[in-house]
Every structure is written in C-alpha cells, then in structure tokens.
C-alpha positions as CSV (number, residue, x, y, z in Angstrom):
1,X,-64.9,212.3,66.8
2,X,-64.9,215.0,64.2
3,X,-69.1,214.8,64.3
4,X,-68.8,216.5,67.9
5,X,-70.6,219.9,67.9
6,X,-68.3,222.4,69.3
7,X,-70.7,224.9,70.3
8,X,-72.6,222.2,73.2
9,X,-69.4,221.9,74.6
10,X,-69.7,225.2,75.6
11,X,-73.3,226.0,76.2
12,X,-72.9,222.9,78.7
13,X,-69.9,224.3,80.1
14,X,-71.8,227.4,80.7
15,X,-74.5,226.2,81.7
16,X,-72.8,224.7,84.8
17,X,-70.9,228.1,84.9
18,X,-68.0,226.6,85.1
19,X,-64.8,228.7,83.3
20,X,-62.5,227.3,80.6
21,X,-59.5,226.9,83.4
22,X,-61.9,225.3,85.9
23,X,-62.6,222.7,83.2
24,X,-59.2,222.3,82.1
25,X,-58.1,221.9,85.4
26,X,-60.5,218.9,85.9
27,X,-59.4,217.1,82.9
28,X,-56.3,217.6,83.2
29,X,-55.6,219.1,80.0
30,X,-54.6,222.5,79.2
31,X,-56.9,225.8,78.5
32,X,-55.6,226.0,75.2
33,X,-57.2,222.4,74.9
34,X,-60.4,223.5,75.8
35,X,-60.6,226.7,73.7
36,X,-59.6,224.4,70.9
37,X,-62.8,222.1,71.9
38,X,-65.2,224.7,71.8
39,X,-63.8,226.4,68.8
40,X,-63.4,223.0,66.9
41,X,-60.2,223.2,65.8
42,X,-59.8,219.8,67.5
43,X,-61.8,217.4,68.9
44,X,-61.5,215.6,72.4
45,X,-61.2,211.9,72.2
46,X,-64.0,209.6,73.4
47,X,-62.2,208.8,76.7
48,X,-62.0,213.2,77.0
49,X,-66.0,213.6,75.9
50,X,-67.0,211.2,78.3
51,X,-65.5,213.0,81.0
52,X,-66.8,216.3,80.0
53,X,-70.2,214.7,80.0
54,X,-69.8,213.3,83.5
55,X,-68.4,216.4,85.2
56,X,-70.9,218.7,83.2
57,X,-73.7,216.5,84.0
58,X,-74.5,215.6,80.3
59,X,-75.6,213.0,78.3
60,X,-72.8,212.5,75.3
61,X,-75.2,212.3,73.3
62,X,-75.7,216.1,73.8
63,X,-72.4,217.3,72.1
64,X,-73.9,215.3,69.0
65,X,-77.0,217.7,68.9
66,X,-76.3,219.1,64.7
67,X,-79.0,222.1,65.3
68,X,-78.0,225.3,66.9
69,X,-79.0,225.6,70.7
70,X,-82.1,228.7,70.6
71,X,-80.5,232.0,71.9
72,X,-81.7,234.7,74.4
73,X,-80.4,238.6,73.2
74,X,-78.5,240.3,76.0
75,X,-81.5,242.7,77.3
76,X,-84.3,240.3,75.8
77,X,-84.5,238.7,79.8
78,X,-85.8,241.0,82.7
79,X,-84.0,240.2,85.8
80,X,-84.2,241.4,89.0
81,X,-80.8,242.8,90.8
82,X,-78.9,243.6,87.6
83,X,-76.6,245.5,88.7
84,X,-75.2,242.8,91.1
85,X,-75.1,239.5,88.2
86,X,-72.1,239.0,87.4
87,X,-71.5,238.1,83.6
88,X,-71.2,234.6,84.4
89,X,-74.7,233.9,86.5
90,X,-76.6,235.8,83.6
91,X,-75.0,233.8,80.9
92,X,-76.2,230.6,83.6
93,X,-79.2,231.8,83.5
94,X,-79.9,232.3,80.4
95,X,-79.0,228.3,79.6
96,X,-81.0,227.4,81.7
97,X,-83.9,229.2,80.1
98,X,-83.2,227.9,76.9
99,X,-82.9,224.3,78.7
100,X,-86.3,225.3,79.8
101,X,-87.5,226.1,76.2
102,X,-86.6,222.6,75.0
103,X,-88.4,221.0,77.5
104,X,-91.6,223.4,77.0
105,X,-91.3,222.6,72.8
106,X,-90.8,218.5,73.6
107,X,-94.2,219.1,75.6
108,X,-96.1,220.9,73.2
109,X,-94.9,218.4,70.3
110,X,-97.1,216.1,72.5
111,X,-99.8,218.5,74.2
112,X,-101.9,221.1,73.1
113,X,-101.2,224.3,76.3
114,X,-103.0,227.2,77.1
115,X,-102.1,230.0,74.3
116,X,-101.0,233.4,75.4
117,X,-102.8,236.5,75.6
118,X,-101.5,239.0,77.3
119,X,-102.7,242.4,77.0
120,X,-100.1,245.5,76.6
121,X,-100.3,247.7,79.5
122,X,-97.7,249.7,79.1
123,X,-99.3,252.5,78.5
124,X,-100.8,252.6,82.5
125,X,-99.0,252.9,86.0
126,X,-98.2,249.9,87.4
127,X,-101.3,250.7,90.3
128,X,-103.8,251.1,86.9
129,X,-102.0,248.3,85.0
130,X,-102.4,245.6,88.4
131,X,-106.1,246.9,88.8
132,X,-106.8,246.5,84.9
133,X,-105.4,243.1,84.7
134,X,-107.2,242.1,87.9
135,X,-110.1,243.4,86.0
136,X,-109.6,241.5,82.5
137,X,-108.9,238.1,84.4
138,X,-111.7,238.1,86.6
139,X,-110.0,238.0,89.5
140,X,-112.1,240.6,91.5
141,X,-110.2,242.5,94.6
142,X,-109.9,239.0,96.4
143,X,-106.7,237.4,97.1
144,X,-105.3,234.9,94.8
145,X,-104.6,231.2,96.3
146,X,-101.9,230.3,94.0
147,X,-99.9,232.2,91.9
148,X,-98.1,229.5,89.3
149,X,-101.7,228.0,88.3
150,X,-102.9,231.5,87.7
151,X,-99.8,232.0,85.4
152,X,-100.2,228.7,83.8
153,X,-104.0,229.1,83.6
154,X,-102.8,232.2,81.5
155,X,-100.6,230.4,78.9
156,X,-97.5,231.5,80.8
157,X,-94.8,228.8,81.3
158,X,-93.5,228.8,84.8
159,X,-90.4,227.0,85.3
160,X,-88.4,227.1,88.4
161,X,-85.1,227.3,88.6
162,X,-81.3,225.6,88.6
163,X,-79.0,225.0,91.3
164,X,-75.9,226.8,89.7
165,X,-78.2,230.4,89.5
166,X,-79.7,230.3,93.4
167,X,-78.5,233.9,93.2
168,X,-81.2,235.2,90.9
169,X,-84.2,235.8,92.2
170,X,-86.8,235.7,89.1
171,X,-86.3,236.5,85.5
172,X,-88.9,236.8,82.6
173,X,-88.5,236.5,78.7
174,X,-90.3,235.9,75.5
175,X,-89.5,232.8,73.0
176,X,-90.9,232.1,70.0
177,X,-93.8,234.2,71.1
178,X,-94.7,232.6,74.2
179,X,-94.3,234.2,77.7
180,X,-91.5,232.6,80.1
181,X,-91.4,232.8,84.1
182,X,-88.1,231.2,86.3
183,X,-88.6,231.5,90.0
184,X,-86.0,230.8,92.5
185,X,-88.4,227.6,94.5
186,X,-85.3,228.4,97.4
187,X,-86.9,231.6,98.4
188,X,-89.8,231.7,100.8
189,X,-93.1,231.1,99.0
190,X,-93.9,234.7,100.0
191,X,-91.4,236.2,98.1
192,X,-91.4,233.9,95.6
193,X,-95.4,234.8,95.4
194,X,-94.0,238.6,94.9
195,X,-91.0,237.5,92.6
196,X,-93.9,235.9,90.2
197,X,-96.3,238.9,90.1
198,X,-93.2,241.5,89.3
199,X,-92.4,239.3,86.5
200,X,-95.9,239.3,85.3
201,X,-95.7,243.2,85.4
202,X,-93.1,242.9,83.2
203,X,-94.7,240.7,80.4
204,X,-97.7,243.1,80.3
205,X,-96.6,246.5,80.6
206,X,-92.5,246.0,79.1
207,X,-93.8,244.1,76.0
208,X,-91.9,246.4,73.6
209,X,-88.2,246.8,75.3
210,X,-88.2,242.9,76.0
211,X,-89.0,241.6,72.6
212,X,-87.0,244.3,70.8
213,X,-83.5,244.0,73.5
214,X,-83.8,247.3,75.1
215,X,-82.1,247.6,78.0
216,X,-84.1,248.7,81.2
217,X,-82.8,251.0,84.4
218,X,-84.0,250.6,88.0
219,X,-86.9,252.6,87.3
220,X,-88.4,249.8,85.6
221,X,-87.7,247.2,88.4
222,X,-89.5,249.5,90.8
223,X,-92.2,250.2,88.3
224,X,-92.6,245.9,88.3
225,X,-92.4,246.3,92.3
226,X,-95.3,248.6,92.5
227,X,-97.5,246.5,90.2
228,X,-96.3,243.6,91.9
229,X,-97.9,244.9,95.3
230,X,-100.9,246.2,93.4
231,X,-101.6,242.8,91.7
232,X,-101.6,240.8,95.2
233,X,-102.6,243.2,97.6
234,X,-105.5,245.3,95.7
235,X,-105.9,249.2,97.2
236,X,-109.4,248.6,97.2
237,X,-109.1,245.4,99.7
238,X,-106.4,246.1,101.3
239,X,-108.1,249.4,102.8
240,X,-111.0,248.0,103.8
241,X,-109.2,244.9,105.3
242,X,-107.1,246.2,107.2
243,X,-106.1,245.5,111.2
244,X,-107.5,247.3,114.1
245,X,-104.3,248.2,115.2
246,X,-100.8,248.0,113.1
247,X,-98.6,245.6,115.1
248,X,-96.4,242.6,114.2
249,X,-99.0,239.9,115.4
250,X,-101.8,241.5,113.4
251,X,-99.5,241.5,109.9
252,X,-98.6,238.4,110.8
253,X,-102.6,237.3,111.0
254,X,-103.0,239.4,107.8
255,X,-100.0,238.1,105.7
256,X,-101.6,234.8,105.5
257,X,-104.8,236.1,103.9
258,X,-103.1,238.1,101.0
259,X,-100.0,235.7,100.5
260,X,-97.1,237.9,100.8
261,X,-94.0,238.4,102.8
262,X,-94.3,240.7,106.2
263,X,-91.9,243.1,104.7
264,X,-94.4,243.6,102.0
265,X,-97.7,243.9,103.5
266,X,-96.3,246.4,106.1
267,X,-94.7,248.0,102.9
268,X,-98.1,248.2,101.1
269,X,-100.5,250.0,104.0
270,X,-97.3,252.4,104.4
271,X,-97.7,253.4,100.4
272,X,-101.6,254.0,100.7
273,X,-101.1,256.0,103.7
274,X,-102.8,253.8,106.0
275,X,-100.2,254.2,108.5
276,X,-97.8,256.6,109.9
277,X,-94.3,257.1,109.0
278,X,-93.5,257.0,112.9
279,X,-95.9,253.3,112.8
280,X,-93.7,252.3,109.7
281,X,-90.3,252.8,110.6
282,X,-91.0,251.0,114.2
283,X,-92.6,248.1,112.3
284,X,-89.8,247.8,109.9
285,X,-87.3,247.9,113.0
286,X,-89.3,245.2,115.0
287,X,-89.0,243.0,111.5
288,X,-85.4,243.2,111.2
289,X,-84.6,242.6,114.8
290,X,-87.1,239.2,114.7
291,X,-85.0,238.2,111.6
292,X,-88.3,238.3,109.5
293,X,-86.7,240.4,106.7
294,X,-84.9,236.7,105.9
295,X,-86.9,233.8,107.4
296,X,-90.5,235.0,107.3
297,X,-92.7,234.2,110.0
298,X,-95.2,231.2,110.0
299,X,-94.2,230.7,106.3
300,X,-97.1,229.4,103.9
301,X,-96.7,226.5,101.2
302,X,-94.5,226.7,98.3
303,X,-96.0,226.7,95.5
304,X,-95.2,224.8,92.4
305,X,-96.3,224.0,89.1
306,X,-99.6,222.2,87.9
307,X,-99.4,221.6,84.5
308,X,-96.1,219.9,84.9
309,X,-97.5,217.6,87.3
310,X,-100.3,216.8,85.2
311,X,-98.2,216.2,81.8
312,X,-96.0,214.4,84.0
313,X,-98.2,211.9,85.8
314,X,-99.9,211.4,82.2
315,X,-97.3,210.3,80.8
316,X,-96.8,207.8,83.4
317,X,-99.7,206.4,82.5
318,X,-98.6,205.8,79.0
319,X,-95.5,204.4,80.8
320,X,-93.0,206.8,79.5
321,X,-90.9,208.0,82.7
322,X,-88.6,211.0,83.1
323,X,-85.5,209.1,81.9
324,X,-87.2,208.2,78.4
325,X,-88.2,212.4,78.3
326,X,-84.9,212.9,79.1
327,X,-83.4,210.7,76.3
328,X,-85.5,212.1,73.6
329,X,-84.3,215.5,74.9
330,X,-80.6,214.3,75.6
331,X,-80.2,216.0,78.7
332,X,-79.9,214.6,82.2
333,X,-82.8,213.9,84.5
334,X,-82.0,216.0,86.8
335,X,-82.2,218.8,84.5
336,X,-85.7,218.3,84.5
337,X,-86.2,217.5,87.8
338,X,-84.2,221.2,88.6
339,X,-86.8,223.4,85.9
340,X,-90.0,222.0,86.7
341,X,-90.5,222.1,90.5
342,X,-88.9,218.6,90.6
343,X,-92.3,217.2,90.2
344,X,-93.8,217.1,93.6
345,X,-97.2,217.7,93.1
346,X,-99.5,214.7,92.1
347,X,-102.5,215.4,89.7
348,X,-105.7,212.8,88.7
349,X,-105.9,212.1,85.1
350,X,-109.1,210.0,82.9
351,X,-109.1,208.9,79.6
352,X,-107.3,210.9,76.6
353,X,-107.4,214.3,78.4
354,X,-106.2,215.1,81.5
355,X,-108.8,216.6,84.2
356,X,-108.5,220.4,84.2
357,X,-110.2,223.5,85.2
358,X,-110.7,227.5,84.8
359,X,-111.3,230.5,86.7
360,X,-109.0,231.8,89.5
361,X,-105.3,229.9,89.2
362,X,-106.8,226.4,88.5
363,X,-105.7,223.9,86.3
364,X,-104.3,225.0,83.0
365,X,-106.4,223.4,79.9
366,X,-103.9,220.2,78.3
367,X,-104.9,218.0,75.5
368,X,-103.4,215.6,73.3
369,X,-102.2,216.9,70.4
C-alpha cells in the first residue's frame, strides 16, 4: 500500500491527540512501527490501515488524500489560556481548525458566503475599538440577540468545536484570508456569548500579529477581555440601565437583557464605577458561594450556527445528506456533526436561494454558486 500518504496518518493521529505509544499500544505493533508509518519508510498493511481508520475515526480513504493537509503557523491562532495548553491540545486544536477549513472550502465550492470586511482597529482601546465597531455595524447601544448570526452576517465562519479539545475555550485565526471563530458549544451560552466577542476583538484590532505569527502576552488577552465587555455591554447603556439597587436578584433580572454571564455583568458596572469596591467584592463572594462562577443562573439558550443550518437543510433538498458531504470530503460524519453545532437548528428554504436576511445577527446572505 505504497500509495498511502504518510503525513494523514499523523494529522489523524493528532487530531485525536492520541501519542505514537498510545497508538502502538492499540494495534499492537511497536512505536518504532508507527514512526515508520508516519515517516513512510514503511507502509502498514490493509488489515493495519483499517484499524488505524477505525480507532482514529477515519475514513481510509483519508490516508489516500495526495495534497498536503493546509497548515496553521505556531502564533497565527489566538487562544485563550495559553499558558495552561499543553503542546498536545494546541496541535488538536489546530486540526481541528483546518478540519474546519475543508469543510468551509467544500461549502464555498457550492455557495457563494458573506465576504469579509473587517476593519483594523488596532490602533484604538479595546473601549474605542467595541464602540467603533458597534458604530460601523449598525448595531446602536442595544443588546445583541445572537452573537453567531452577527458573526456570520459579517463573513466570519463560526465553527464550534471537537470533543478531544473541550479544554479550550475559543480560538480565532485567519485562512486564506477569511476570518475563523471555534467556540467551545460545552460552556454556558453566556460565556460562550463572551468567548465569541473576545475573539472578534481579536480579528479587528490584532490583524497584524495574527496574519504575520507574532506571538501575543497576557496583555493582549485582557485587552480582547475589555473589548469583549465593551462590545456586549455598551458604557453608554449599561449606565443608563442599570438596577435600583446592586444585588444578586437584580443582575440576575439584568443578565438576561444584555446576554452575559453574572460574573461579567457585575464585572462590567464594577469597571465604570457604578458600584463600590465594598458592593463588588460582597457580590463576587455571594456568586462564588451560589456556585454561579460555574453553572450560571437561569442560563439562556445556546446559540448555534445559521448558515450551517441553512446550507445544510438545502442540501437536503437536493437530496444530498451528511454522509454523501462527508464522502466527498473523506472524513467521518461525526466530524461534521462535532464543527458545526451538530446541526440542530432548522431553517426554511424556496427555490434556488435560500431565504436570508440583514441587519442585527440575521441570516447570513447564501447563494448558489
């Protein structure tokens, strides 16, 4: 089986995160087998590849793929909590994001998708940069009702993402000069709300580092905090809407309105000084002690994507189903299933386009190609 391509044995193998010895140990073979494998110095025999494929989850028709597999550089992906991702959950990720770019290119080869166009920001604080945005989208000082549409609406791809990298929170990257977004779906929606927005400060105001593999210190994670808060919770609002009196069960009234986690909304009126320290540090205790720093309080929907749903249940109607997309693509269908919100929203479609809208987080704009 000299045809094998070395190289997807190990981007699969990665992509599970599963070591070399791990592997071995499951075949049966030795590490020194594997190595060989990946390096192509030898070949496993049919019997051997259809076991990989089973325990990596992989069509064999994968480790025939002849083109190389697209790469992400070692600082070109912003992720939160660096400094605790181990080597192994980044290189996870990052398979998973190019897993993700596959499946974005197979659905531009047969959609036209909102293009890109982000402005560069980098040159204003986050607070400037959230407001300016706010400002260039049209979004006013309300709240925004669903954060993936709005990305999507803006030619961002949103995908969610994979079991074997529940550790990571969000990351962000550029490919092929489109703007990507993976969210952790296991986190509340809150936070996952929050995870979105610091990604977005990210794409707009670390444009430069990202697409040229700079690294970036904690002071650009808090930076992407800050806008974060600014972006869903505008100063402007937020100070004029604000409770008579700051106690858990007015937050907890007030959370719902802006979409955010308790944590963060206390957080926010604490940084525009609309409460004391004293108010803040009671509030933050009361949190903790309710367990609301982990399972937040009268949680609100989870959001998911639109524009999958939509390419999705289209193609339905053309009678081409997710094992046929995942065929063409050679991957499994629960890889799909894992990236893109596993599908659970259902969408109308008419004719040759599918229905869409504009303005504030609707419906991306998808047409044939």
């Amino acid at each position: 089986m000299s045809n094998i391509n070395p190289s997807q044995i190990t981007f699969a193998r990665v992509r599970r995160r599963w070591s070399k010895a791990q592997l071995a140990k499951e075949l049966g073979v030795s590490s020194r087998s594997i190595q060989n494998y990946e390096s192509g110095a030898s070949a496993p025999e049919s019997e051997t590849l259809a076991k990989i494929a089973k325990l990596l989850n992989f069509p064999q028709q994968f480790f025939f793929i002849e083109e190389s597999m697209p790469t992400i550089g070692e600082h070109a992906a912003s992720f939160r909590k660096l400094s605790k991702m181990t080597e192994a959950m980044k290189n996870c990720a990052h398979h998973a994001g190019i897993m993700g770019f596959r499946i974005n290119e197979w659905i531009e080869s047969k959609f036209n998708l909102p293009e890109a166009n982000l402005p560069d920001l980098s040159d204003l604080p986050p607070e400037v940069a959230a407001a300016t945005l706010r400002r260039m989208w049209g979004l006013g000082n309300a709240p925004i009702p669903n954060m993936v549409h709005l990305l999507e609406s803006k030619g961002i791809r949103v995908f969610s993402l994979v079991e074997e990298v529940l550790e990571v929170d969000a990351f962000c990257v550029w490919h092929d000069g489109k703007p990507f977004i993976f969210l952790n779906t296991m986190k509340s929606a809150e936070r996952s709300r929050f995870d979105a927005a610091h990604e977005l400060g990210h794409l707009v105001r670390d444009l430069y580092s990202m697409q040229h593999g700079e690294s970036r210190g904690p002071e650009m994670e808090q930076d992407a905090n800050a806008f974060a808060a600014a972006f869903l919770m505008p100063e402007e609002s937020v100070v004029a809407y604000k409770p008579p009196v700051f106690t858990l069960k007015y937050l907890i009234e007030y959370k719902h309105f802006w979409g955010v986690s308790l944590a963060a909304l206390a957080y926010r009126y604490h940084t525009l000084k609309q409460m004391t320290e004293w108010t803040y540090r009671s509030l933050c205790i009361e949190i903790a002690r309710n367990g609301y720093r982990t399972n937040e309080p009268e949680p609100m929907e989870r959001e998911s994507s639109q524009l999958f749903s939509k390419v999705f249940d289209f193609l339905r109607l053309k009678k081409m189903g997710r094992s046929q997309i995942a065929e063409n693509l050679m991957i499994s269908v629960d890889e799909i299933n894992a990236l893109t919100f596993k599908l659970t929203q259902l969408y109308v479609v008419s004719g040759e386009n599918i229905v869409s809208g504009e303005g504030r987080g609707e419906a991306p704009k998808l047409r044939l190609v």
